[in-house]
C-alpha positions in Angstrom: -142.9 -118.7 82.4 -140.3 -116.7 80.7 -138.0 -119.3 79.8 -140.8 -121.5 78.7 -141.6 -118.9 76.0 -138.0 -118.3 75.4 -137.3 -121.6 74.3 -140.7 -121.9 72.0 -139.2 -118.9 70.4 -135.4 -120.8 69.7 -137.3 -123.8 68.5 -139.1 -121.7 66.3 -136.1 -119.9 65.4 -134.0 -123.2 64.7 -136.9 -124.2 62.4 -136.7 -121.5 60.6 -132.9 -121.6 60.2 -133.3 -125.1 58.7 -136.1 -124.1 56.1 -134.9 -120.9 55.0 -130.9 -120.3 52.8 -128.4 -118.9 55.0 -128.4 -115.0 53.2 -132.6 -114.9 54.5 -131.8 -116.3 57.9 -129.6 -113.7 58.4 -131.9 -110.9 57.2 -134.5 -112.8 59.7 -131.5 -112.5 62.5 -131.3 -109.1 61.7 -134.9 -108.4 62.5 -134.8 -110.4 66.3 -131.2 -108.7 67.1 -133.0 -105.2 66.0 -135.5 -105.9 68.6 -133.7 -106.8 70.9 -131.0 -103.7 71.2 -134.4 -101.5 70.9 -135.7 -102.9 73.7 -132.5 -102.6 75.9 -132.9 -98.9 74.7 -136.3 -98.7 76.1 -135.4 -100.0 79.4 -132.4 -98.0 80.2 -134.0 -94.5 78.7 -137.3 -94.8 80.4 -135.4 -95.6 83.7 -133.2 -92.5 83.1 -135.8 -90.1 82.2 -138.3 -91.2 85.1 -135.1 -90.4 87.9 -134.4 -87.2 86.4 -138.2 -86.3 86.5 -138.0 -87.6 89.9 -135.2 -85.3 90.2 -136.2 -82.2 88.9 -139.3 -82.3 90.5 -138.0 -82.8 94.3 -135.3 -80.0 93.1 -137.8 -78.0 92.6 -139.3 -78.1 95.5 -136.2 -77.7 97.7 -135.2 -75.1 95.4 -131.4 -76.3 95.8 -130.2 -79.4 93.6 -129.7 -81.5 96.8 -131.4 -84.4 95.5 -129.0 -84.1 92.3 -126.3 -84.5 94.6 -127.1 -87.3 96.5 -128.3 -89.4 93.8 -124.6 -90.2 91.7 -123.4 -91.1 95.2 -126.0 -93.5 95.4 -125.7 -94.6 91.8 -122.2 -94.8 91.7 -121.5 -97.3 94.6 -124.4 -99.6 93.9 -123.0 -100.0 90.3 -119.9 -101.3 92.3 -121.9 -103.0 94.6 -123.4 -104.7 91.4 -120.0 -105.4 90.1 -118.1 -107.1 92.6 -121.1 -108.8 93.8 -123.1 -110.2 90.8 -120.6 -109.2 88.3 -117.6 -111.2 89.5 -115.8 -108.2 90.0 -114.8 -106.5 86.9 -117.1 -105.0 84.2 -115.4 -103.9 80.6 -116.3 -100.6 79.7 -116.6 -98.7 76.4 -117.2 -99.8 72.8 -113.3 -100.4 72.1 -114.0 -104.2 73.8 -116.5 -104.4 70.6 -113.5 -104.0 68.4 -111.0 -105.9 70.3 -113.7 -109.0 69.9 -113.8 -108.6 66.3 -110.2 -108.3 65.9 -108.9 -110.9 68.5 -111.4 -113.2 69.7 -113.7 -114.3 66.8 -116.4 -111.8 67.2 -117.4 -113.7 70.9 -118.5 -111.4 73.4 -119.4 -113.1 76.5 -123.1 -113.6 77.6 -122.9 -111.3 80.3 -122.7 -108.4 78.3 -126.2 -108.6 77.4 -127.7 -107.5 80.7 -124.3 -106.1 82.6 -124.1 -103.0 80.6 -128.1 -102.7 80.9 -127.9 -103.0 84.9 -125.0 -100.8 85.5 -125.4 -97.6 83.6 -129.1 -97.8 84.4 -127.7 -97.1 88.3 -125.0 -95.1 87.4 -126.5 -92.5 84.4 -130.2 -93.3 85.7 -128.9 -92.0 89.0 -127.5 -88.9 87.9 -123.8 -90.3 86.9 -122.4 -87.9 84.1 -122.1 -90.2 81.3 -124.2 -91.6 78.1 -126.2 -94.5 78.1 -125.4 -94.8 74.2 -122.0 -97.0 74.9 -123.9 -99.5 77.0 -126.7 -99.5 74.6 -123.8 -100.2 71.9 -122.5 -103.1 73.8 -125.9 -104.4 74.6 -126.8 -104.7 70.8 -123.3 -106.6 70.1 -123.8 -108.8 72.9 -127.5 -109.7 71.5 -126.1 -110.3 68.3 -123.0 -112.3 68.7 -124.7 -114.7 71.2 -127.6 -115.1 69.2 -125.3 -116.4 66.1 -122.9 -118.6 68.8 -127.0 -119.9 69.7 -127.3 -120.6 65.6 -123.7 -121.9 64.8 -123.6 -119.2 62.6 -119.6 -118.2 61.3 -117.3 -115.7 62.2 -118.4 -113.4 59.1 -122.1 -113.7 60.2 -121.0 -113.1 63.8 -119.3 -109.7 63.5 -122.0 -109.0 60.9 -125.1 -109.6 63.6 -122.7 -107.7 65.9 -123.1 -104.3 63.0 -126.6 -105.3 63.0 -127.1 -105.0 67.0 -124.6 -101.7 67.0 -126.8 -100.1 64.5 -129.9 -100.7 65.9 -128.8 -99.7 69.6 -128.2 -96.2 67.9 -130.8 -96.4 65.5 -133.1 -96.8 68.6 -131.3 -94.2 70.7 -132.2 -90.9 68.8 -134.7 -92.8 66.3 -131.7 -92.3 63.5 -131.9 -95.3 61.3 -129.3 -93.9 59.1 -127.0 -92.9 61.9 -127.2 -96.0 63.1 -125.9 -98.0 60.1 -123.4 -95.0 59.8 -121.7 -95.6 63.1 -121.6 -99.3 62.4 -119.7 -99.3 59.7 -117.6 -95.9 60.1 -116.8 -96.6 63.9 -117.1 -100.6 64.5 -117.3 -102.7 61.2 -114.8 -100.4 58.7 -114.6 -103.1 55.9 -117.6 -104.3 54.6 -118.8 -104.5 51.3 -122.3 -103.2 49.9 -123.6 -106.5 50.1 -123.2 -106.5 53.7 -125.5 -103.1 54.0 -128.5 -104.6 53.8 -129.0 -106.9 56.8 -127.4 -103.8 59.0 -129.9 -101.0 57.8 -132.8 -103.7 58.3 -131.5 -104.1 62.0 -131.6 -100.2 62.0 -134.7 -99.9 60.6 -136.2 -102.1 63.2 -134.7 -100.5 65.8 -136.1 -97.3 65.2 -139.2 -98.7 64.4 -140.0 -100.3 68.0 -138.2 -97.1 69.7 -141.1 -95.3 67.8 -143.9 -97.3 68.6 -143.2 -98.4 72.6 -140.7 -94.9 73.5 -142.1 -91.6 74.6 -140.9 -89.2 71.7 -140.2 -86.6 74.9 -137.6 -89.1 75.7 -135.4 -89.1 73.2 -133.1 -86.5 71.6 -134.7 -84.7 69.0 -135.1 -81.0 68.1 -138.3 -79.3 65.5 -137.0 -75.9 65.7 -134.7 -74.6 63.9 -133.7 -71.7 61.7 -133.0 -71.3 58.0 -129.2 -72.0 56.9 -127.9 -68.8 55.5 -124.6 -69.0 53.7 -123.3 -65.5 54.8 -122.6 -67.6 58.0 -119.7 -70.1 56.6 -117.1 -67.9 57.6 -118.7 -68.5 61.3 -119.6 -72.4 61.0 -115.7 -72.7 59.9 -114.7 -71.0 63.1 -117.0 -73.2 64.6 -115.6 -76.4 63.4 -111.8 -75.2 64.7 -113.1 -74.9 68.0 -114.6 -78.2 68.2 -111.8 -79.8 66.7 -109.4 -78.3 69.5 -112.2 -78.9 72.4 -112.6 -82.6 71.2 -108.3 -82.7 71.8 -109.2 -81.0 75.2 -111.6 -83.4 76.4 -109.8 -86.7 74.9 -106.7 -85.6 76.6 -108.2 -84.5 80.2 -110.4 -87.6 80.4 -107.4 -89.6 80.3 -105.7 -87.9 82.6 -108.6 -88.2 85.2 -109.0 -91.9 84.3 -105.1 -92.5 85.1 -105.8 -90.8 88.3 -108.6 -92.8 89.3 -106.3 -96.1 88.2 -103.3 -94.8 90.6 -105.3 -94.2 93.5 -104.8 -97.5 96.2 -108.3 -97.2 97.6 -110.6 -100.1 97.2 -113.5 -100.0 95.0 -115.7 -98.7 97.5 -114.2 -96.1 99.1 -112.9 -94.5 95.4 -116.4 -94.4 94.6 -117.5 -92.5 97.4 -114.3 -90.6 96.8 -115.4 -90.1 93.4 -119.2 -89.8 92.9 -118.6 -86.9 96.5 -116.2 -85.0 94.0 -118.8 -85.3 91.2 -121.4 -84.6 93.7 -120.7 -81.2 94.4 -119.7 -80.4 90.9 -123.7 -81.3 90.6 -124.7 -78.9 93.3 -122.7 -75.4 91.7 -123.7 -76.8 88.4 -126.7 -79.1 88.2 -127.0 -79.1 83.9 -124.1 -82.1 84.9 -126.7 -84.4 86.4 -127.2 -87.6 84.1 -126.7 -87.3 80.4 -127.5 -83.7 80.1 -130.4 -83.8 76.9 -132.8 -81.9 78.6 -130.7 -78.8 79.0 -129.2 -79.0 75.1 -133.2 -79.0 74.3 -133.2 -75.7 76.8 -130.5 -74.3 74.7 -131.7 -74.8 71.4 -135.1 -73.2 72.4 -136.0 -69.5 73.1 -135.7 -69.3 76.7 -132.0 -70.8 77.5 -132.0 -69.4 81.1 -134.3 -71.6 82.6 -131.1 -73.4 83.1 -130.4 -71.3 85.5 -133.7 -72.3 87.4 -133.1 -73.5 91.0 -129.7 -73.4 90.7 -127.2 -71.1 93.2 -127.3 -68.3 90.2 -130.9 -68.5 89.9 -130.9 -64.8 90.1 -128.8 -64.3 87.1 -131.7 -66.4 85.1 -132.2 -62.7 82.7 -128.9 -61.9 82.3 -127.0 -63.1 79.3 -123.5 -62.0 80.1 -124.1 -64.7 83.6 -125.9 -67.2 81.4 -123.0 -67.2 79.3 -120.6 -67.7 82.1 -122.5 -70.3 83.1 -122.2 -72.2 79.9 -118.9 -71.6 79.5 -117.6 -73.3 83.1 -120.3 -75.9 82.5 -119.1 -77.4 79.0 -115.2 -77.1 80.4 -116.0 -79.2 83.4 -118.1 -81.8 81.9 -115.1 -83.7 80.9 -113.7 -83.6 84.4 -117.3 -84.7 85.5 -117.6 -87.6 83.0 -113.7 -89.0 83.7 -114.9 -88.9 87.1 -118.2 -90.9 86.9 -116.1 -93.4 84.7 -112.9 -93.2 86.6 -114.4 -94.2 90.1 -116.5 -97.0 89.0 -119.3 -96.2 87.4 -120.8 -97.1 84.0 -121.5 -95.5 81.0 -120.3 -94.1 77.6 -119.0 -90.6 76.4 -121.2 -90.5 73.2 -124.0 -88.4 75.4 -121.0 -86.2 76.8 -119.7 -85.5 73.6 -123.2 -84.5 72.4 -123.4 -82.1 75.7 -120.3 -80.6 75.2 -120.9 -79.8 71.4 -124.3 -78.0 72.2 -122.7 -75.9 74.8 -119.7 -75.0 72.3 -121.9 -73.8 69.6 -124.3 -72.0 71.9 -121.5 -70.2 73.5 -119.6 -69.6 70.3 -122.8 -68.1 68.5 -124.3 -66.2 71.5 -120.6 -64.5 72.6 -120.3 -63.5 68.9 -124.2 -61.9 69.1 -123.4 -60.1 73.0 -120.7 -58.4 71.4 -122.5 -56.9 68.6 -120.7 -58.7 65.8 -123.0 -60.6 64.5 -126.0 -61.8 64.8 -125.9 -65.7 64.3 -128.8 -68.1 64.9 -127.7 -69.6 68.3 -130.2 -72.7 68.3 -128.5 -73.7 64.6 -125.1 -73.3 66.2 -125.8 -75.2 69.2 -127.3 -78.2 67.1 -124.2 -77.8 64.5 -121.2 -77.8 67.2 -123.1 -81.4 68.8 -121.6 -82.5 65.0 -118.6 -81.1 65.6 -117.2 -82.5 69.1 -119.0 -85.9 68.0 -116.9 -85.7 64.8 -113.6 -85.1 66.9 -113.8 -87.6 69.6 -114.6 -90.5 67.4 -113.2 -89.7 64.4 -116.8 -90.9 62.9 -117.6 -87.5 60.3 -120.6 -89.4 58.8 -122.0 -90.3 61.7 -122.2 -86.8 63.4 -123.4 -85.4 60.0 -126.5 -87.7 59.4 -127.3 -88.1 63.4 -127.8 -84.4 63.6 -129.6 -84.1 60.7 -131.4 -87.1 61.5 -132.6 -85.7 64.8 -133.1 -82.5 63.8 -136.1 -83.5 61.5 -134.5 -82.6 57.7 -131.3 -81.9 56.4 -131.5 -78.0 56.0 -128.2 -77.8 58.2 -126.6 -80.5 55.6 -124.1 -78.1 54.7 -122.9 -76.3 58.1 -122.9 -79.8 59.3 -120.4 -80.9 56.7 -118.1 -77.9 57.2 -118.0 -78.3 61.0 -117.6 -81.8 61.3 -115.0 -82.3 58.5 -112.9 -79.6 60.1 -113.6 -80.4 63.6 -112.2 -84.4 62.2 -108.9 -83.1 60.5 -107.8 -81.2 63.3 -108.5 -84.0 66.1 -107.0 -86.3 63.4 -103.6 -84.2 63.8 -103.3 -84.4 67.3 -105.1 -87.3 68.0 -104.3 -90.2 65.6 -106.9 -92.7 67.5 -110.5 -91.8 68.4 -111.2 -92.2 72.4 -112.7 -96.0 71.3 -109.2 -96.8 70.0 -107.0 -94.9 71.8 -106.7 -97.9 74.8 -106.5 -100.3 72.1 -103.7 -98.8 70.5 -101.6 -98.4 73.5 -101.9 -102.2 74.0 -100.8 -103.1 70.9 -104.3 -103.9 69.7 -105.3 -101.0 67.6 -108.5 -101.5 65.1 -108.6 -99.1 62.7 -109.7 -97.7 59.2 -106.7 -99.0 57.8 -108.0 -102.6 55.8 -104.2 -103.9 55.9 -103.8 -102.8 59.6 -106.9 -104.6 61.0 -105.9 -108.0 59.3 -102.4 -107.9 60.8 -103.2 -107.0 64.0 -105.4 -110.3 63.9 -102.0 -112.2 63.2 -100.1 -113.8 65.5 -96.5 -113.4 65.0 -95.9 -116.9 66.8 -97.8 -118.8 64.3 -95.5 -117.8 62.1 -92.4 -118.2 63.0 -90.2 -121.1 61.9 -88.1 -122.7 64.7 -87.2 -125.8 62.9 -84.4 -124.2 60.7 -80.5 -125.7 60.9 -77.9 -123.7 62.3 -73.9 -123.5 61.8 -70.9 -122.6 63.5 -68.9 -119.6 62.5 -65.7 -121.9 62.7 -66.9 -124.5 60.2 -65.9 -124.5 57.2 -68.1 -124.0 53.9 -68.1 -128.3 53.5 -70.7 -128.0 56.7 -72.8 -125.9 54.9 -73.0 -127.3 51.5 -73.8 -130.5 53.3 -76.7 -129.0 55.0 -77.9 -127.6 51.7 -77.8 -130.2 49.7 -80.0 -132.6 52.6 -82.3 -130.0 52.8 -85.0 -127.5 51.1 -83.3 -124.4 53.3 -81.7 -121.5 51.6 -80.6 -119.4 54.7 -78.9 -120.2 58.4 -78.3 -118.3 61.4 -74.7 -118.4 62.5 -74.7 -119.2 66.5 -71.8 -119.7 68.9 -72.2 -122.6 71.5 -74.5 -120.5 73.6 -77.3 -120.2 70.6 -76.3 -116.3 70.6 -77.1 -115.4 67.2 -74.1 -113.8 65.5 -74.8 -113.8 61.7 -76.5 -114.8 58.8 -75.7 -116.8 55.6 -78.0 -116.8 52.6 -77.5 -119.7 49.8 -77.4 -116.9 47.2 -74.1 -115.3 48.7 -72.3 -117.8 48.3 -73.4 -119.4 44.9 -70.3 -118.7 43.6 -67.8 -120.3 46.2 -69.7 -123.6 46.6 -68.8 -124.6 43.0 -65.2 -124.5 43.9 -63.9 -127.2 45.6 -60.7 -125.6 47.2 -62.5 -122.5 48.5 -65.2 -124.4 49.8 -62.4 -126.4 52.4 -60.8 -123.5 53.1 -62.8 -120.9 53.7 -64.9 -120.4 57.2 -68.7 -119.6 58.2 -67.6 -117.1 59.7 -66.3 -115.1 56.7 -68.7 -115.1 54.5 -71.7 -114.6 57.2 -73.2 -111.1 57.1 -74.7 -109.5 60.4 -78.4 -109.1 60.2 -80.3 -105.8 58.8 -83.7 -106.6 61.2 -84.3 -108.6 63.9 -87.8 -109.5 64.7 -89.1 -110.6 68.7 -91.8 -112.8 69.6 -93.9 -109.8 71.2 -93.3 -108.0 67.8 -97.0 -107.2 65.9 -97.3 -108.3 62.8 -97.6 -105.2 61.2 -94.2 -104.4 63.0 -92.6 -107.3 61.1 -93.8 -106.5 57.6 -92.3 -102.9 58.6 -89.4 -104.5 59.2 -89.3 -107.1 56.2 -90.5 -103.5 53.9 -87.3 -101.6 55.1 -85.1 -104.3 54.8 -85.4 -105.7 51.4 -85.6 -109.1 52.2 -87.6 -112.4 52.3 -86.6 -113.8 55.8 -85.6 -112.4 59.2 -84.1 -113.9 62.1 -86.2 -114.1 65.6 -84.2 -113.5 68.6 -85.9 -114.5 72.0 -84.6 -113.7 75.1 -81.2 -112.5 73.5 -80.6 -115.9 71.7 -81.1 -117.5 68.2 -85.2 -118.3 67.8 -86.1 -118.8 64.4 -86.9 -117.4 61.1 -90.3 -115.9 59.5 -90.6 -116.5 56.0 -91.8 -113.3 54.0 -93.6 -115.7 51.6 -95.5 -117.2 54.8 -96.2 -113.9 56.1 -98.1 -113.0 53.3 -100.4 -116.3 53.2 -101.2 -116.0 56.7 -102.2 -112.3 55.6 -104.0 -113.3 52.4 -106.0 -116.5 54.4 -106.9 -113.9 57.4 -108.1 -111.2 55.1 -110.4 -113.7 53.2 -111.8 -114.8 56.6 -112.5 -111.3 57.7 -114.4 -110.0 54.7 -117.8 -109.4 55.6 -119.8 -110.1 52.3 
């Protein structure tokens, strides 16, 4: 029955692709993709938030957070059950696969993707796993939009475009933050776009939000109505604030990738890390049950008058009146969630750290703020801090400013923290940015060569093959030949430069047309004189494996138009500077997202 309506909607769909122009089929796309990723939302947050009810409520009856416990364990290995059974085995997690299919395969994400991600971190966050849902969401939304243009024959531009457009409204959806949404798109995923572009991406947005609205319980998602009047004695505090999240962002990027490489070393099978795994995580649960699922209900705790109901049925239940305990509490909490996150990803679970990052910010600027108020310092308006540092650590890990500003304010119901926000997120930024050069998206990317960036001129060449453009066809000399060789090879042919090679291809020099102008017009010299002494040794040599924005490094230090290619320690080839540049020029006109 479901496929029969499914394909009345394609038919409809194609119909309309043929009556309308291509710019309002894609506005129309925008509206079905928006859809869509909003609907993926409501599925995996109204899953999450019924097993946490479930949880909470069987908690409170025990009085101990067994059920928390036992439920990652069970979450965790039937994600890899899931996985190696249904799955085919492997499952690609995080957004950075979103960039590396814009950057190196054509904007094609495979059709899996649009119910993998769905399935998965439903068990694994629904369960109690110590992640975000908002990177599967992410993925989800891609997936729905670059399948839905390889459906439509749409082109590459309109690909990665419906990809922004599912992005957006995955977010958009998530906390009900149409701007955010079109924000992260653009600032995280799609980072060259022109204003043209905009306008299909905040209708996806718009939509998303729209149907997260009208079909999601508002209790569900993030979102905060109380909140205290900015005061701008407090700047000296909110730029504290923003240093400390900038150096805890560094802190958790670097420790979850130490507990991911951990995870990666250990020779257990998939199974049995799991259980390894998810029994770690387990009793981190148990001492601490705030780490159960994505963590939104307790930032809602902190932000409210009462913060030591988070204490409730929890092992220091009897330290729920005493601040100096609740702020101990906090303090180990927020420091392990990193650990407790790596570990949910790291033994095979699924899910994303844009949730974590949220958690951890909202427990920095409670603690910051309330610390500063026990000690009789100051008295600072905790549930403004707590809200303000989510802006910060979300800032810091992905390197995304904007987004952080306009989610918070977003969620927050107005922009009366507009300025804190801006302060704590642009300082939390620069100081991730020094020690950090990639945001946690990137970071894998970059190590493989494969980095995606803000840089225009770096995302183009790292599209670029350095194969494609290497010549192999040039001619070669001898160093023992004489000049006659070489004028005779120049004067059959359009080439201005040769690579000197002994009989074993092993390049030992060059010789350019233009160093020997001079000698070729004179008969004598040109019998008499040798390759090999008026060859010149190379200033760059490129490899095969090189990136292409290696060789242009390599073409700006050297001053020069061509470079030999040496593979496997003999004489490849040449790459043309001149060709370089047209395959960068053809790519980058390709790429632009109008």
């Amino acid at each position: 029955m479901f496929k029969k309506y499914l394909s009345k909607l394609e038919i409809i769909i194609a119909f309309a692709q043929s009556m309308l122009t291509p710019k309002q089929f894609i506005f129309l796309s925008a509206v079905l993709v928006g859809i869509s990723a909003a609907f993926a939302v409501i599925v995996l947050k109204t899953f999450a938030h019924w097993v946490f009810s479930f949880a909470t409520y069987v908690s409170g009856i025990l009085k101990l957070g067994f059920i928390n416990s036992i439920l990652p364990i069970i979450g965790i290995l039937l994600t890899v059950f899931v996985v190696k059974r249904v799955l085919g085995g492997t499952i690609e997690k995080g957004t950075s696969q979103i960039l590396y299919a814009v950057a190196k395969k054509a904007s094609i994400i495979p059709k899996k993707q649009m119910y993998a991600q769905i399935v998965t971190s439903s068990l694994t966050v629904g369960l109690g796993g110590s992640a975000g849902l908002e990177s599967p969401i992410v993925i989800t939304g891609a997936a729905f939009g670059s399948n839905y243009a390889q459906k439509y024959k749409l082109s590459y531009k309109d690909r990665t475009l419906l990809i922004g457009c599912g992005v957006a409204a995955g977010i958009a959806a998530a906390f009900n933050a149409p701007i955010a949404g079109v924000l992260f798109a653009i600032e995280v995923l799609l980072v060259d776009v022109s204003i043209s572009a905009f306008t299909p991406i905040m209708i996806a947005a718009a939509t998303g939000a729209l149907v997260s609205v009208i079909a999601l319980d508002e209790t569900i998602l993030l979102s905060f109505r109380q909140q205290q009047t900015f005061d701008y004695h407090n700047i000296p505090f909110y730029v504290l604030l923003g240093l400390l999240t900038g150096f805890i962002s560094v802190y958790y990027s670097r420790n979850f990738e130490r507990v991911e490489h951990f995870f990666e070393k250990l020779k257990f099978s998939p199974y049995k890390k799991a259980f390894f795994g998810a029994s770690v995580l387990a009793i981190l649960i148990f001492i601490f049950p705030t780490l159960f699922g994505e963590g939104y209900e307790s930032i809602k705790t902190l932000s409210e008058n009462d913060p030591g109901q988070l204490l409730e049925n929890t092992l220091f239940d009897g330290f729920r009146n005493n601040s100096w305990a609740l702020l101990a509490f906090v303090g180990v909490t927020m420091m392990l969630k990193v650990f407790a996150t790596g570990i949910t990803l790291g033994c095979g679970g699924n899910g994303g750290n844009f949730a974590p990052s949220l958690f951890l910010g909202s427990y920095v600027g409670f603690f910051f703020s309330k610390f500063l108020n026990l000690t009789g310092l100051t008295k600072l308006p905790i549930s403004n801090f707590t809200m303000v540092g989510m802006a910060g650590i979300l800032s810091g890990l992905f390197h995304a400013p904007l987004t952080a500003i306009f989610l918070i304010a977003e969620i927050t119901g107005g922009y009366n923290l507009m300025i804190p926000l801006m302060i704590v997120a642009s300082i939390s930024f620069a100081i991730s940015k020094r020690f950090e050069k990639h945001s946690m998206d990137v970071k894998n990317l970059a190590k493989k060569g494969h980095a995606f960036t803000s840089n225009k001129d770096t995302n183009v060449l790292s599209t670029l093959d350095t194969n494609s453009i290497i010549q192999t066809d040039y001619l070669t000399v001898s160093p023992d030949e004489n000049l006659e060789k070489l004028v005779d090879l120049i004067s059959h042919s359009n080439q201005v430069i040769f690579a000197v090679v002994d009989k074993d291809l092993k390049m030992i020099g060059i010789v350019h047309f233009n160093t020997i102008r001079e000698i070729i017009f004179n008969p004598y010299r040109v019998k008499y004189t040798l390759i090999k002494e008026v060859m010149i040794p190379p200033i760059e040599i490129i490899s095969p494996e090189d990136s292409m924005e290696t060789v242009m490094n390599k073409f700006e230090k050297a001053k020069v138009v061509f470079l030999p290619v040496i593979k496997e320690g003999k004489y490849y080839g040449f790459i043309s500077k001149s060709i370089a540049l047209e395959a960068y020029r053809a790519k980058l006109k390709s790429m632009t997202i109008e």
